[in-house]
C-alpha positions in Angstrom: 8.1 3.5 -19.7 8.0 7.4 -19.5 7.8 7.6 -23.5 4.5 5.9 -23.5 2.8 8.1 -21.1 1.5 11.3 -22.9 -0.4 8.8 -25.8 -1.7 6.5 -22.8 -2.9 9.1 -20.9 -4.3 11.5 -23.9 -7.9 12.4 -22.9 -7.5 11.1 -19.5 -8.8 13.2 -16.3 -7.5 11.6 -13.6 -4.0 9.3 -12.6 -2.5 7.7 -9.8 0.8 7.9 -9.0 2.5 5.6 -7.1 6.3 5.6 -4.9 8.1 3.8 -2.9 8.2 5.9 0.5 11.3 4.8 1.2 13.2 5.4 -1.5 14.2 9.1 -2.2 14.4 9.2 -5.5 11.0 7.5 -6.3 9.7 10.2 -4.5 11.5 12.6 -6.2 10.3 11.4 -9.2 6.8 12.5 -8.7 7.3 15.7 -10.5 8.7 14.3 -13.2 5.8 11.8 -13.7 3.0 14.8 -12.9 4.9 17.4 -15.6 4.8 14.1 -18.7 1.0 13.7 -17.8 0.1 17.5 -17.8 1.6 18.0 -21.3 -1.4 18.1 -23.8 
């Protein structure tokens, strides 16, 4: 679902991100998720 991020969130000011605590690499993930919704 990463591909429809930047036109979902276009205009946006805000998001919530969400991970599972106890899996590593959903945490891990966050950055990923933060640096697809920062791209203008």
């Amino acid at each position: 679902f990463s591909f429809l991020l930047p036109n979902y969130a276009k205009g946006s000011s805000a998001a919530l991100f969400m991970c599972d605590i106890s899996n590593r690499d959903s945490i891990s993930n966050i950055d990923k998720w933060l640096l697809k919704f920062n791209v203008k």
